[in-house]
Each structure stands twice: as structure tokens, then as C-alpha cells.
C-alpha positions in Angstrom: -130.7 61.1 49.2 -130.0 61.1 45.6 -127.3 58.0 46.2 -129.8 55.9 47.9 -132.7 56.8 44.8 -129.7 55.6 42.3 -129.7 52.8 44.3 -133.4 52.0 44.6 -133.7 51.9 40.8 -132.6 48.6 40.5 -133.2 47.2 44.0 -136.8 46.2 44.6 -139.2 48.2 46.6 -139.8 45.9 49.4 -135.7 45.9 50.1 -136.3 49.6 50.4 -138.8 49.6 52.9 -138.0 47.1 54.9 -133.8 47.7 54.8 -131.7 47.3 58.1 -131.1 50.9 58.6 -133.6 54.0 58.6 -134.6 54.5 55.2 -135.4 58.1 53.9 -139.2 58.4 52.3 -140.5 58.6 49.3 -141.7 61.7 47.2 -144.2 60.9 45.0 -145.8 62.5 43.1 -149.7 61.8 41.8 -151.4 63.7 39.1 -154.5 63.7 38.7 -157.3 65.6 36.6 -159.9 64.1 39.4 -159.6 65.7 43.1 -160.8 67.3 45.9 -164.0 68.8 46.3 -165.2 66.3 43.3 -166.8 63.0 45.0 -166.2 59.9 43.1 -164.2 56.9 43.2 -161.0 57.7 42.0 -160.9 60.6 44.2 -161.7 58.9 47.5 -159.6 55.9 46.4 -156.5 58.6 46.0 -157.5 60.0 49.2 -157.4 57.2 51.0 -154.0 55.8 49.7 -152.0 59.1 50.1 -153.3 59.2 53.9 -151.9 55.3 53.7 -149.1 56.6 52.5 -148.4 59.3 54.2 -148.6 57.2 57.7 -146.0 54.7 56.2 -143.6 57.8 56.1 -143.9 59.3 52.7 -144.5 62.6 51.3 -147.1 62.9 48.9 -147.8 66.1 46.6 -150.8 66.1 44.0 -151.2 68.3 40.9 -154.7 69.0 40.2 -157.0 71.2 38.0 -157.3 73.8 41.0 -153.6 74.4 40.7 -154.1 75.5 36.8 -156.9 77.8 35.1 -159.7 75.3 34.2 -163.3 75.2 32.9 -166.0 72.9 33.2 -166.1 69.4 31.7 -168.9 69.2 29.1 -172.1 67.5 30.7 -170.1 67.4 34.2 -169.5 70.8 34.9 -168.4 70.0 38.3 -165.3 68.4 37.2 -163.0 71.2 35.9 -160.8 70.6 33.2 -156.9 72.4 33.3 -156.4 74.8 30.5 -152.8 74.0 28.5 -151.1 72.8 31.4 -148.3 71.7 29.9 -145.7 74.6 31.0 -147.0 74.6 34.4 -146.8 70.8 34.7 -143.2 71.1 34.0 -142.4 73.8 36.2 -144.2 71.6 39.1 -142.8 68.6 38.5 -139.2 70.1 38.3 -139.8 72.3 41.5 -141.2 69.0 43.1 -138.3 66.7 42.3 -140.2 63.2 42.8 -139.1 60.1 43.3 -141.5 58.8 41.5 -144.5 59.8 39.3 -147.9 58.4 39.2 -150.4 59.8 36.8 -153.8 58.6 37.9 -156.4 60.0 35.0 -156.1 60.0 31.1 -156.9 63.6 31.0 -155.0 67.5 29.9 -153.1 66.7 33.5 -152.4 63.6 32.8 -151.2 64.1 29.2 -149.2 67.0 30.2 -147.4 64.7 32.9 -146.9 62.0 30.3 -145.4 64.5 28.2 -142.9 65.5 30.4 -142.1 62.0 31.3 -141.3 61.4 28.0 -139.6 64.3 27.2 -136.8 63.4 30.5 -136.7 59.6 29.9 -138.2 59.2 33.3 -140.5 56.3 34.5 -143.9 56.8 35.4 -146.8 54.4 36.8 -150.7 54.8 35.3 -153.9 53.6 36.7 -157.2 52.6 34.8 -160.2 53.9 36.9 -162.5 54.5 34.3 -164.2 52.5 31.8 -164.1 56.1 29.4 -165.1 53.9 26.4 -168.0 52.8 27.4 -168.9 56.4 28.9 -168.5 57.9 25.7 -170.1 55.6 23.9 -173.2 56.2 26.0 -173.4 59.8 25.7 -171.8 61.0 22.4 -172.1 57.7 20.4 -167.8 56.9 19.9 -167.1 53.6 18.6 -165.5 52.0 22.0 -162.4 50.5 19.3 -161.5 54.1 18.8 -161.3 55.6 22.0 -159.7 52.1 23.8 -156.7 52.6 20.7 -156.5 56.3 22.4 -156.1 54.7 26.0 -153.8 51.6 24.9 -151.7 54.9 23.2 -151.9 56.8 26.4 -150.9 54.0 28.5 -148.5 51.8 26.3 -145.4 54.1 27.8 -146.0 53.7 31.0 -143.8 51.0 33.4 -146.9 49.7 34.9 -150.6 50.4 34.6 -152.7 49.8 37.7 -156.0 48.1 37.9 -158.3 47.1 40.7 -159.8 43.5 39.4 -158.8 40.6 37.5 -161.6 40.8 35.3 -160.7 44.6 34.1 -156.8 43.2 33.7 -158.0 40.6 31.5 -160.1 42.7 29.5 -157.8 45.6 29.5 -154.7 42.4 28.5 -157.5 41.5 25.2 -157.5 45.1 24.0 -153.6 45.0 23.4 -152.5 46.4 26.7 -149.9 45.9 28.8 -147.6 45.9 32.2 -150.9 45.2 33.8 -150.2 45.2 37.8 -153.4 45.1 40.7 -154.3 47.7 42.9 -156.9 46.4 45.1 -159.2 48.5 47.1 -159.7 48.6 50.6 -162.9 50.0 53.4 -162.8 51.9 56.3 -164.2 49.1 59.0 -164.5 51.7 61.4 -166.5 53.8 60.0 -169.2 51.5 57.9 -169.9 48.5 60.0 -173.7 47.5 61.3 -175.1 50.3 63.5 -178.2 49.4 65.2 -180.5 51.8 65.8 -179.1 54.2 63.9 -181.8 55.1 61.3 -181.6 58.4 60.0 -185.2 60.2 60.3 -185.9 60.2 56.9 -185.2 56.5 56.6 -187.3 55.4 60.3 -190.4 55.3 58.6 -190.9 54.0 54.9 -192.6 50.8 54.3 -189.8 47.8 54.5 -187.4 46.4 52.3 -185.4 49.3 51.8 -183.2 48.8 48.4 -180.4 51.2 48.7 -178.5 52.6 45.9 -175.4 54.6 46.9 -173.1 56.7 44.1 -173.1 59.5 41.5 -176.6 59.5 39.6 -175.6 60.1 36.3 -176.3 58.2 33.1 -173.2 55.8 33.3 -174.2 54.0 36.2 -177.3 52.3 34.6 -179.5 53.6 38.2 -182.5 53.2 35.6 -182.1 49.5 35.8 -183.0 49.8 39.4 -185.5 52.5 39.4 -187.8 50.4 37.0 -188.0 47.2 39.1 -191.1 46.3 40.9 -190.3 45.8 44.3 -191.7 45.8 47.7 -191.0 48.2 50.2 -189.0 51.3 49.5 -186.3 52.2 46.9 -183.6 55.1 48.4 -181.0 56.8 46.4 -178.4 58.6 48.2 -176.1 61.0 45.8 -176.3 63.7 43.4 -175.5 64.0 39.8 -176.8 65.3 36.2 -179.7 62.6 35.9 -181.1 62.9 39.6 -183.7 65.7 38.7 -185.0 63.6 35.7 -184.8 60.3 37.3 -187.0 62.0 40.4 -190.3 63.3 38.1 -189.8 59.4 36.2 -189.8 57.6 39.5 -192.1 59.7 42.3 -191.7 56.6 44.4 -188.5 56.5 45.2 -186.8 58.6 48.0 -183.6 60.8 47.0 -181.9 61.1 50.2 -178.9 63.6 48.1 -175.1 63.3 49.0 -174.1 62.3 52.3 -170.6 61.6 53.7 -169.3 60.5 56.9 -171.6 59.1 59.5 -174.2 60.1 57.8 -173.4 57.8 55.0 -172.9 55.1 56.5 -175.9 55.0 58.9 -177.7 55.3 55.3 -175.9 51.9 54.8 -176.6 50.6 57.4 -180.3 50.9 57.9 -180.8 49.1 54.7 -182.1 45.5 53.4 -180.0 45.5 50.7 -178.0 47.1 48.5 -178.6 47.4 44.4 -175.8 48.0 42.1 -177.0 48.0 38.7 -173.8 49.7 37.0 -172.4 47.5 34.0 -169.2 50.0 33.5 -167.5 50.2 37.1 -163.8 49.1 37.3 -164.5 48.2 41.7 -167.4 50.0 43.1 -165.9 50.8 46.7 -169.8 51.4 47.2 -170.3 47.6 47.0 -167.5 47.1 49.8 -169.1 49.4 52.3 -172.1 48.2 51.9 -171.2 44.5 52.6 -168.7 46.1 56.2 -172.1 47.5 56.7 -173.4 43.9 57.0 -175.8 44.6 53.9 -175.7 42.2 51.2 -175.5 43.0 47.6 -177.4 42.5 44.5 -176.0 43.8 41.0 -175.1 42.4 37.6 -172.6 39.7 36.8 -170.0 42.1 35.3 -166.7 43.1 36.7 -166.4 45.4 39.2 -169.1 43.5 41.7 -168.3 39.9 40.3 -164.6 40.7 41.4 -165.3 41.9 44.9 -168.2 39.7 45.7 -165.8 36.6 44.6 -167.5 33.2 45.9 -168.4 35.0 49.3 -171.9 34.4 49.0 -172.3 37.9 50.3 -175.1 38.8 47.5 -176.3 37.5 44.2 -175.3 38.5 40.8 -177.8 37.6 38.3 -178.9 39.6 34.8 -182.3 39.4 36.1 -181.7 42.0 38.5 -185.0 41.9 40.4 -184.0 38.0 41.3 -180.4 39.0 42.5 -182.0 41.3 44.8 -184.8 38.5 46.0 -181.5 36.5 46.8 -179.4 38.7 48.0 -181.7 40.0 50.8 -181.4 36.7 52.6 -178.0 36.9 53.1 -176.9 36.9 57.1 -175.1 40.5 57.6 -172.2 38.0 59.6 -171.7 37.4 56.1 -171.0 40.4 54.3 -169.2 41.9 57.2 -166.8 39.6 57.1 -166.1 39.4 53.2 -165.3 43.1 53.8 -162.8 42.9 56.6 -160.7 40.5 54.3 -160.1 44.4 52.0 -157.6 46.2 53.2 -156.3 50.0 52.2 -152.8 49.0 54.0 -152.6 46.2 51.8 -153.6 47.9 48.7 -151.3 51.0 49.3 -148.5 48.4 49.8 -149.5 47.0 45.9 -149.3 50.5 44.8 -145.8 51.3 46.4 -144.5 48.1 45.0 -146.3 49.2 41.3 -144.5 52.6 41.5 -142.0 53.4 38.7 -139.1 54.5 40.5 -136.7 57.5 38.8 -133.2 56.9 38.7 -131.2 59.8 39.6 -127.7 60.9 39.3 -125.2 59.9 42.5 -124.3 63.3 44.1 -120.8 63.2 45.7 
């Protein structure tokens, strides 16, 4: 094993994969301060590629908070946040022995990952899920040019950093980074595709259009923008978050359906006219993606994140006037959106990520 990794540091990843003979799998590694039971896009995006992953023959550990002592992130005291994992990284990473190193999020696990990567001259691949500078700016007033010099600082070792649209890699390519690579996103056709007569009880009998909002409601995804539109019919809001209890005395009106997952979700999706996105910081949205394999078009601001996925499909309407993007959107055949989805793959996506992997060279044992 150790010959053949030697020899896959300077042979390209496809070659690997796709060699004559059997070829051993990969150990990767991914850290990740974001994981499991947290719902949010960067853990259902990692969820999704290491089951990807895992089916192409790999093995797959992640290091997360619940493997360290932790405490509560401030104002998200859901997400827990490892306590000097520095040691304990180490000792992982050297019990793990990967073949490769991926450090998804810019937090104590991830620093403590980039540390040791550092420290042994090995390789390691980054991702940029999260627009952090414009969170912090929204809740603890942070000039964005100081905390986007911390994440060009952060990222600036790395072999390649991982992004999901063009319009974040450009952005991202203006703010001095680089070894920008994409890492598209993918939707589970199977499970959110148009299901008729399917309309959860709670949905079956509130006055038509329903404008569905799906995601975390919390200040950073702009769900104010939504609320406050006069629109016919019925607005719904499926998801929990810090803002939800606040946002339900403000808008009596509207129905908050709380988390769902599984079939549950997606016959949410499903039973809906449309589908409002009014988020202005997303780096994808995988929200806008099962909506549209839901066959329900989408309406949300011309920023990236929906401008990338919606493309020139004509499978909603971006506008800054948000109430016209939804009047537009809702005429939009379902044909239409469903198949804009179906041309997003996760298999095609995990095979961007394999070839963006930073590959560690190790010594040739005789």
C-alpha cells in the first residue's frame, strides 16, 4: 500500500481509479467542526459525499466535535465547539494514517488539522461552505475585510480550496485567494421528485398559493425578506433555528411547520406553489435543488448561490424585487424544474472532490 500512495502522489487521480489492475481504496480523512446530529448544509453535503464515497470503495473516517470535549457555539448553542483539540487531533490523525486530508470548516478542528498539516509537510484539501464574513458582520458588527484576511490566512496553505459555484470562486479569486477548484452539489431524485396527492395534513387545507421556505431560521438567511411580502395564499416555513420564535409573534400568518426530514420533507416540497429563497449569503442552497426535483419552481435574489444553480434554466425568477420573482416564478411548468435538477449529480460531484483531494506522499516500504 504504501508503494502504490508513493506512486499516486505524482500520478493523477483518475489513473488511480481507473488503473488496469484492482486498485486498493483510499483513506481519507475529513474534519470537520460541523456534523452529525447538527442539520445544515455542510453537514448533509458531507453526508452525502462520504456515502458517495464509500460506495466507490473508499474508507472514510471523520473527526468531529463529539470525539473531543466541546461547548456550545455563542448564539448557536446547538453547534458544539471542541475544546484545545490540538493533541487529540494529532493523536487521530496519526492513529488514522490517511491518505489524504480534507478539512471541511475554518473552525478549533479545523485549525488544529491545519496545524498538524503544517507541522508534517503534508498536503491537505479545504472547502469554503460558509460565507462567515458576512455572518459576522450581521451579528457582531466585524468589518467583512478583517475576517475574509483571517480566511484567505487559513486557506492560503492549502493544495486546493473547494467551492460549489462560479460566482463564490470568482469572488473568493477577488479577495486574494487561491487554488480555487469546484465542488458541485448534487439531489437525491429519488427521494424529492413531484408526489401527487401527497399533502401532509397540515398543508391539505390553507388557502392557495403556498410559498414555501425550507432551511435553518436564523438571522443569516434574510427569511424576513419573505415573511414581510404581501402575498396571496399561504406562507409555510419548514425548519428550526434561533429566530423562529420571534419571527412567529412578528408574522401570525404564516405557518411554521418545524424541522422535517425524509419523506416528510419532501412531501412539504412537494405540495407547494413555489419555493422562496430570500438568503443573500448562501454559497449553493441544496434547498433550491430539491425544490426544483420537486418540480417546484424558485423565486430568490440574484446573488450567488441560486443565480448559479438556477443558471439559464428558466426554472424560477431571480429578481431584487422579491415579490415579482415569486409572481414569475410560480408560472413555471414543474417539467421544468424537474428536469434542471436531474442534470445535478452527487456521483459527479464526489468524483470533483476525489480529483480535488491532496494526496500524501508516503515513504516506499520494502
Amino acid at each position: 500500500m504504501g508503494a502504490r500512495a508513493a506512486i499516486l502522489h505524482d500520478a493523477s487521480l483518475t489513473d488511480y481509479l481507473t488503473g488496469i489492475d484492482a486498485t486498493p481504496p483510499l483513506r481519507i480523512a475529513i474534519v470537520s467542526d460541523a456534523w452529525i446530529p447538527q442539520v445544515n448544509g455542510v453537514v448533509r453535503t458531507l453526508g452525502r459525499t462520504i456515502k458517495e464515497l464509500v460506495e466507490l470503495g473508499h474508507h472514510v473516517d471523520v473527526i468531529a466535535p463529539s470525539d473531543f470535549r466541546s461547548l456550545p457555539c455563542p448564539t448557536y448553542p446547538e453547534i458544539r465547539l471542541a475544546l484545545m483539540p490540538k493533541r487529540g487531533m494529532a493523536r487521530q490523525l496519526d492513529r488514522l494514517q490517511p491518505e489524504a486530508i480534507h478539512i471541511a470548516t475554518e473552525g478549533p478542528l479545523g485549525h488544529a488539522a491545519r496545524a498538524y498539516c503544517q507541522a508534517r509537510k503534508f498536503p491537505f484539501s479545504t472547502a469554503y461552505h460558509t460565507r462567515f464574513p458576512e455572518y459576522v458582520a450581521e451579528r457582531f458588527a466585524v468589518p467583512k475585510a478583517l475576517s475574509y484576511a483571517l480566511l484567505r490566512r487559513f486557506h492560503a496553505p492549502a493544495q486546493s480550496i473547494m467551492v460549489a459555484t462560479r460566482s463564490i470562486a470568482e469572488d473568493l479569486a477577488s479577495r486574494g485567494f487561491r487554488n480555487i477548484r469546484a465542488w458541485s452539489r448534487g439531489v437525491d431524485l429519488e427521494l424529492f421528485k413531484p408526489r401527487v396527492n401527497e399533502i401532509p395534513d397540515l398543508l391539505r387545507n390553507l388557502p392557495r398559493p403556498l410559498h414555501l421556505y425550507v432551511g435553518r431560521v436564523a438571522v443569516e438567511k434574510n427569511i424576513e425578506a419573505f415573511l414581510s411580502l404581501d402575498l396571496p395564499g399561504t406562507k409555510v416555513v419548514v425548519g428550526d433555528g434561533p429566530q423562529r420564535a420571534s419571527l412567529q409573534r412578528r408574522f401570525p400568518k404564516t405557518v411554521f411547520a418545524g424541522a422535517k426530514h425524509g419523506v416528510e420533507l419532501a412531501q412539504h416540497y412537494a405540495a407547494a406553489d413555489v419555493f422562496v429563497f430570500p438568503s443573500l449569503t448562501d454559497t449553493f442552497g441544496l434547498v433550491v435543488l430539491e425544490a426544483l426535483a420537486s418540480g417546484i419552481p424558485v423565486a430568490a435574489f440574484p446573488v450567488a448561490g441560486p443565480k448559479d444553480v438556477l443558471g439559464n434554466s428558466g426554472a424560477g425568477a431571480l429578481d431584487w424585487d422579491l415579490a415579482r420573482a415569486v409572481q414569475r416564478a410560480i408560472a413555471v411548468p414543474p417539467a421544468q424544474c424537474r428536469a434542471h435538477a436531474e442534470t445535478f449529480s452527487w456521483r459527479a460531484a464526489t468524483d470533483q472532490f476525489l480529483t480535488n483531494l491532496a494526496l500524501i506522499s508516503k515513504p516506499v516500504q520494502v
